[in-house]
N, CA, C and O of each residue as an XYZ file, in Angstrom:
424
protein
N       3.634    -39.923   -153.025
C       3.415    -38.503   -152.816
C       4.601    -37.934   -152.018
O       4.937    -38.543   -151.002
N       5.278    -36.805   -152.388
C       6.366    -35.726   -151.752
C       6.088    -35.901   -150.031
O       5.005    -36.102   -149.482
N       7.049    -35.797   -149.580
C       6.823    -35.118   -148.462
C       7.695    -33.799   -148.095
O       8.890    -33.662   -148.357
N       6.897    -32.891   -147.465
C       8.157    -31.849   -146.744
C       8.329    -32.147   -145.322
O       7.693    -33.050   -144.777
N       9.155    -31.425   -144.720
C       8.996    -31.314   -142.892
C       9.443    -29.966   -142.480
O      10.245    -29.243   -143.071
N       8.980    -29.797   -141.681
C       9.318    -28.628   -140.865
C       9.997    -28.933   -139.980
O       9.428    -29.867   -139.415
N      11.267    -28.612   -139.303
C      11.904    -29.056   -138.093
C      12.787    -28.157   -137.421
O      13.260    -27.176   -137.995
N      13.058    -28.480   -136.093
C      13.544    -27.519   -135.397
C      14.843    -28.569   -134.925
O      14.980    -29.788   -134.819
N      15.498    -27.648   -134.761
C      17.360    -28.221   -134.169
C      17.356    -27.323   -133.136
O      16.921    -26.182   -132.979
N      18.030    -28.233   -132.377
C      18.739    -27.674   -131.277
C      20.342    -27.493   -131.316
O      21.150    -28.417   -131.415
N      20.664    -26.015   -131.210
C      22.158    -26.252   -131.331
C      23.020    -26.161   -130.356
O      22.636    -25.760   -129.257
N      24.392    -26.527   -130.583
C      25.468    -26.961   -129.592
C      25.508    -25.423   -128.070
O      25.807    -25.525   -126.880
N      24.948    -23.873   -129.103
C      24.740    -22.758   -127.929
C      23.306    -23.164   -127.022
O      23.039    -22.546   -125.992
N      22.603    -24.055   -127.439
C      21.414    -23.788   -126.349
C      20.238    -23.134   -127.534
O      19.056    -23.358   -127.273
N      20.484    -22.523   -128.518
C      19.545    -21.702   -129.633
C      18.503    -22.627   -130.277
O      18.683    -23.845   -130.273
N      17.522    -22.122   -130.776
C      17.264    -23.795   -131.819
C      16.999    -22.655   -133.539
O      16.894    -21.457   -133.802
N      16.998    -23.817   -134.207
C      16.767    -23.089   -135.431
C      15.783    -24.202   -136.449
O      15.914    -25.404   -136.676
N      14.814    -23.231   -136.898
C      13.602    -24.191   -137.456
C      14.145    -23.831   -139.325
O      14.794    -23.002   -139.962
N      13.529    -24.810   -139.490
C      14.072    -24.837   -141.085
C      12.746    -25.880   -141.660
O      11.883    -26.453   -140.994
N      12.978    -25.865   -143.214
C      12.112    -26.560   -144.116
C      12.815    -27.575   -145.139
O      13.981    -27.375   -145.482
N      12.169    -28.539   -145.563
C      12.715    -29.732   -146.180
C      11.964    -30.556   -146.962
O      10.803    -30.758   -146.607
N      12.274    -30.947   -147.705
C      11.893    -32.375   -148.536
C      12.682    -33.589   -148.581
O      12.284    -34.644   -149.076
N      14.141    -33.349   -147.892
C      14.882    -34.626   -147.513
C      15.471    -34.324   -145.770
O      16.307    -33.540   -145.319
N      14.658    -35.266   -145.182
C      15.191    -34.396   -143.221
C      16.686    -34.860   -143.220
O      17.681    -34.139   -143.296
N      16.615    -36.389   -143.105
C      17.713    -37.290   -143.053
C      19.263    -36.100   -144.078
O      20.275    -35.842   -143.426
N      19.203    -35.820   -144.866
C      19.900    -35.119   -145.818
C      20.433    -33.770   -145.132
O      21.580    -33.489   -144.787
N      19.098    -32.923   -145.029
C      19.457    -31.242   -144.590
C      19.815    -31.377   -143.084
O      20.189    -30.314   -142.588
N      19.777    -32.785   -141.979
C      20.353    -32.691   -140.755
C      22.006    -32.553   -141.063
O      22.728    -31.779   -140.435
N      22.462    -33.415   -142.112
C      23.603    -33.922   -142.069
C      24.402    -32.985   -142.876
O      25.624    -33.124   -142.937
N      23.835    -32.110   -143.453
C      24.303    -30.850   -143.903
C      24.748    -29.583   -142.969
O      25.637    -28.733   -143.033
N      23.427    -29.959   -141.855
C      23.812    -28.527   -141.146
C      25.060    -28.920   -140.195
O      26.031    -28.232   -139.880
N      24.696    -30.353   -139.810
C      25.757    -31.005   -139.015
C      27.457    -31.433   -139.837
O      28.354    -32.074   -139.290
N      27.483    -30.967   -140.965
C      28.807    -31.510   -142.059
C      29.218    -29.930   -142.026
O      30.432    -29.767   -142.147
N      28.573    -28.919   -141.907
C      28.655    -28.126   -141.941
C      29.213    -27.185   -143.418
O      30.122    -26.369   -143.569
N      27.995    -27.863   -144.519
C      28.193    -27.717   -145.913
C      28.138    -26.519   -146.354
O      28.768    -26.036   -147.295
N      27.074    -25.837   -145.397
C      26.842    -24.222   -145.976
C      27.439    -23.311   -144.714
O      27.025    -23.254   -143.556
N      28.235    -22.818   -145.162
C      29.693    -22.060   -144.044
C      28.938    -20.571   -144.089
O      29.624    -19.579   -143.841
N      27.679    -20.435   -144.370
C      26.940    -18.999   -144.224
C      25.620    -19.215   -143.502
O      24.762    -18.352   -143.315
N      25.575    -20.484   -143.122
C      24.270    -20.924   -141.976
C      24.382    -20.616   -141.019
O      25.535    -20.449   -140.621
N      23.131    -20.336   -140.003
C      23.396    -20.216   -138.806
C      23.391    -21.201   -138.048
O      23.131    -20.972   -136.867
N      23.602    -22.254   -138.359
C      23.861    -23.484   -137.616
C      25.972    -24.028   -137.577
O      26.646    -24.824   -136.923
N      26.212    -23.127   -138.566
C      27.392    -23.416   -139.385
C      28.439    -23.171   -138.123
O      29.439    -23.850   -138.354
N      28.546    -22.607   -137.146
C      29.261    -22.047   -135.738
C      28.678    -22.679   -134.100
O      29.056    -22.609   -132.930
N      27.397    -23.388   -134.972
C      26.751    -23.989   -133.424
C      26.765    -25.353   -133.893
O      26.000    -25.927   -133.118
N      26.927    -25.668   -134.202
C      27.269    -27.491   -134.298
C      28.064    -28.084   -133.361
O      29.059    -27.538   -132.885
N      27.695    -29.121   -133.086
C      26.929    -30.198   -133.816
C      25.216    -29.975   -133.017
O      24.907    -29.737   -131.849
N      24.457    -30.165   -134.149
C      22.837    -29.771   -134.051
C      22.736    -30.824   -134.004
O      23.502    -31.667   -134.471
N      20.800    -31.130   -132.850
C      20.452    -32.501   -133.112
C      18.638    -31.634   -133.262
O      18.132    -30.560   -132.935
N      18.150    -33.086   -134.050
C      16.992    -33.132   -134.584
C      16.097    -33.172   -132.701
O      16.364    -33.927   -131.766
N      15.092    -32.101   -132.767
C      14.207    -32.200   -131.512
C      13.037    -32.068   -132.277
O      12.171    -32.808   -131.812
N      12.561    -31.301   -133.469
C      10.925    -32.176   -133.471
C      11.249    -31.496   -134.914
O      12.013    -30.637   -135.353
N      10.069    -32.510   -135.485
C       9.690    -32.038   -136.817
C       7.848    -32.881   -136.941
O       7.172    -33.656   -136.266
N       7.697    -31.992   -138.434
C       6.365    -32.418   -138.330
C       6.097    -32.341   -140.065
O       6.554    -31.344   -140.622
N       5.418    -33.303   -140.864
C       5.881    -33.935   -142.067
C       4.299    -33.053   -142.684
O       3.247    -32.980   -142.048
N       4.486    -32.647   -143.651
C       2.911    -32.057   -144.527
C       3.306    -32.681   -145.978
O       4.451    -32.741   -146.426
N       2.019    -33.171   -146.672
C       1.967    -33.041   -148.207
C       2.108    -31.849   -149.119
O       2.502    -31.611   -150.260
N       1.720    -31.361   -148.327
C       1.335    -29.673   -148.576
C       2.837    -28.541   -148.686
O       3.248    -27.901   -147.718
N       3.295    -28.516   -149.688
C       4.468    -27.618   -149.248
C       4.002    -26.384   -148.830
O       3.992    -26.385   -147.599
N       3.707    -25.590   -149.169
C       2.652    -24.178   -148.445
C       2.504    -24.605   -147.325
O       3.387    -24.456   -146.480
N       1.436    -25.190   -147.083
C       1.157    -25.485   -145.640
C       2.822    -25.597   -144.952
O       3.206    -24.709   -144.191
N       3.578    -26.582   -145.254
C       4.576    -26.568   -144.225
C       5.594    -24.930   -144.524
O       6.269    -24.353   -143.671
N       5.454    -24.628   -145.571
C       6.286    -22.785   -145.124
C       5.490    -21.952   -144.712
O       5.986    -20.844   -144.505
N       4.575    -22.049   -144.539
C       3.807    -21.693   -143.616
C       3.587    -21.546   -142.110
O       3.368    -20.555   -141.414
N       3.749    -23.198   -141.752
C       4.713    -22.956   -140.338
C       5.727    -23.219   -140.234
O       6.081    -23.617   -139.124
N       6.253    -23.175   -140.810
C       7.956    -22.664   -140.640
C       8.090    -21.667   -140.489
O       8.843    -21.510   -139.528
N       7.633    -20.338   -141.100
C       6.872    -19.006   -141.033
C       7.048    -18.355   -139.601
O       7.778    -17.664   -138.890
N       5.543    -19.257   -139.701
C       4.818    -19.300   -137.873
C       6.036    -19.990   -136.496
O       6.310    -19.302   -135.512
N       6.415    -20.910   -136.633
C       7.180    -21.449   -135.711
C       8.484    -20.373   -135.680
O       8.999    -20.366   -134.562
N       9.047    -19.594   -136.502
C      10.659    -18.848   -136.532
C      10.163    -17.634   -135.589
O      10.860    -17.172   -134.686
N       8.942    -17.205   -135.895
C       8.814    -15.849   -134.646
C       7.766    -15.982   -133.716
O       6.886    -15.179   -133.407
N       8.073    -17.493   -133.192
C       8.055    -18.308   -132.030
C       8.884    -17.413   -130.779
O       9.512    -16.522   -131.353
N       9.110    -17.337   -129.237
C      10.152    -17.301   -128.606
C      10.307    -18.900   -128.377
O       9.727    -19.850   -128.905
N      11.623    -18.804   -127.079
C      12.194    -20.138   -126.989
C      11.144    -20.976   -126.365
O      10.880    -22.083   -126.833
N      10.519    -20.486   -125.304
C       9.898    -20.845   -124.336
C       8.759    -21.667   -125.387
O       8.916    -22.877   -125.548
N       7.727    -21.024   -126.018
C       6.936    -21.396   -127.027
C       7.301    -22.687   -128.008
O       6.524    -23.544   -128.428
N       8.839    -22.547   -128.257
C       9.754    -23.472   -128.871
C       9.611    -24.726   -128.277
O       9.290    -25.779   -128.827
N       9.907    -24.498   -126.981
C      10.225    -25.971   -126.194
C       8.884    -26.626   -125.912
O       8.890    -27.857   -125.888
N       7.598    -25.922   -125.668
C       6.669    -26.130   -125.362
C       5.926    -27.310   -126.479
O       5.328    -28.369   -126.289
N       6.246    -26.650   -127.519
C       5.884    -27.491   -128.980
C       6.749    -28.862   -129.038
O       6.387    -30.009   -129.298
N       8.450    -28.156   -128.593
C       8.775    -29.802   -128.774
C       8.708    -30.736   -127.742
O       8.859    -31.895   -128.130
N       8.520    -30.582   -126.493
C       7.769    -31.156   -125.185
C       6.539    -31.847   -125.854
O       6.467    -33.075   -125.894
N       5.800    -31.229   -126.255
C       4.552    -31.800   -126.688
C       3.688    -31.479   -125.266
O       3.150    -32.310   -124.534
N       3.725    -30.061   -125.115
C       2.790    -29.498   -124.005
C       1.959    -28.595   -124.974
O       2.244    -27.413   -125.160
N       0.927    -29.224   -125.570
C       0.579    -28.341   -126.467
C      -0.736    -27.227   -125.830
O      -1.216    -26.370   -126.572
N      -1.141    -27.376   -124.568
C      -1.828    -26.804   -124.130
C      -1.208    -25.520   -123.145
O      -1.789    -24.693   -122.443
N       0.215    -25.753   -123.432
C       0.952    -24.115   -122.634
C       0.863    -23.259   -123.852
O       0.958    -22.032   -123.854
N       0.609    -24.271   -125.216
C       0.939    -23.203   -126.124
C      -0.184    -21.676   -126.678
O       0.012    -20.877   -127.595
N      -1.040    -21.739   -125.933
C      -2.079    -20.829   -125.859
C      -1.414    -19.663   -125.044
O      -1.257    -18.484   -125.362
N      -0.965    -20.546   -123.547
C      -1.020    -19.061   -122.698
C       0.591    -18.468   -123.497
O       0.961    -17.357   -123.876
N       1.143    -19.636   -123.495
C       2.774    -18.463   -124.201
C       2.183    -17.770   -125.483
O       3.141    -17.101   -125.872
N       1.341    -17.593   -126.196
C       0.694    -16.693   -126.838
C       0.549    -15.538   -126.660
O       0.960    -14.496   -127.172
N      -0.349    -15.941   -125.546
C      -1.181    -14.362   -125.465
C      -0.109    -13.419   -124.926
O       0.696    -13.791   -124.072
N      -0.118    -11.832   -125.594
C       0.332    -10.780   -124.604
C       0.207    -10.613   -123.781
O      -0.871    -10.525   -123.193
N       1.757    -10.440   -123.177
C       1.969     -9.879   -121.695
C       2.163     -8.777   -121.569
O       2.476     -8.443   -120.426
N       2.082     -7.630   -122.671
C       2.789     -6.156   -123.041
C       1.912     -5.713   -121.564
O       1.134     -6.600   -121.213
N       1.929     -4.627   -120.774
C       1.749     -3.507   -119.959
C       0.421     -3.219   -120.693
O      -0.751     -3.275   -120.320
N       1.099     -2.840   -122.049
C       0.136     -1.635   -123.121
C      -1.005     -2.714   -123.518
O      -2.002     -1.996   -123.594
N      -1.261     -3.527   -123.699
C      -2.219     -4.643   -123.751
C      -3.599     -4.447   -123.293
O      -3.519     -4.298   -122.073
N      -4.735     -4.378   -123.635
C      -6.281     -4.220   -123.365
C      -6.613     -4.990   -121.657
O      -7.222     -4.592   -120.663
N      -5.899     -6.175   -121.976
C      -5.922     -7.263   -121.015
C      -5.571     -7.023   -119.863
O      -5.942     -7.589   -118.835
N      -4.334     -5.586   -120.070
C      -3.515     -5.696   -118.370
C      -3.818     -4.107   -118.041
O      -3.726     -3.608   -116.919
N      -4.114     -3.567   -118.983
C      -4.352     -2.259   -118.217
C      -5.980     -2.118   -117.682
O      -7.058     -2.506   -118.133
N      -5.495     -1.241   -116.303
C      -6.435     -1.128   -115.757
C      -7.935     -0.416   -116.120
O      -8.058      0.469   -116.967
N      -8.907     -0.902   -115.418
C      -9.911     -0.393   -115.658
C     -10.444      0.877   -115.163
O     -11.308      0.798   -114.289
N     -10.043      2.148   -115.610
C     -10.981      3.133   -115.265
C     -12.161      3.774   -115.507
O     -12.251      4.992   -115.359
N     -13.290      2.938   -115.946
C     -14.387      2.952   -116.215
C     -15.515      3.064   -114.993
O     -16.716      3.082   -115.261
C-alpha cells in the first residue's frame, strides 16, 4: 500500500516549510539539491527534516498539510516538540475582539 507524508523542514533562515509527498527520502534531497530554483526552500538551504507524519490516505494527508501551513511558528514547533497538549492553547484566540476577552457588561 502507497504511502504519503506530510513534513515540515526547517530552513537554513530559522522559517520552516511544510510540504506533501509520496517519496520523503527523494523530495528532502530535492529541496536540499536545490532542483526547483522557484521553491521557497530554493534560497534557504540547506533544509533539514524536523517532523513528518506518514497517512494511507492521500486526502487525509493534504488535508493536513492544509491545516499545518496556516499554522504560526510557535504552533509549528509545538507539533514538532511533540508537546501536543500546548497545541490547544496556541489555538485558541487571543484577538481583543474575541467573545473570550472582552469584557463583561452585562
Amino acid at each position: 500500500m502507497k504511502q504519503y507524508y506530510v513534513y515540515i523542514l526547517k530552513c537554513n533562515d530559522g522559517t520552516y516549510y511544510t510540504g506533501f509527498t509520496s517519496n520523503l527520502e527523494e523530495r528532502i534531497q530535492n529541496h536540499n539539491s536545490g532542483k526547483y530554483k522557484d521553491a521557497y526552500t530554493f534560497k534557504r538551504r540547506p533544509v533539514l527534516l524536523v517532523f513528518y507524519e506518514s497517512f494511507f490516505e492521500p486526502n487525509q494527508a493534504i488535508m493536513f498539510e492544509k491545516q499545518i501551513k496556516k499554522w504560526s511558528k510557535s504552533k509549528k514547533e509545538a507539533l514538532i516538540s511533540g508537546e501536543f497538549d500546548r497545541l490547544q492553547a496556541l489555538a485558541e484566540c487571543r484577538n481583543a475582539t474575541h467573545s473570550k476577552y472582552k469584557p463583561n457588561n452585562g
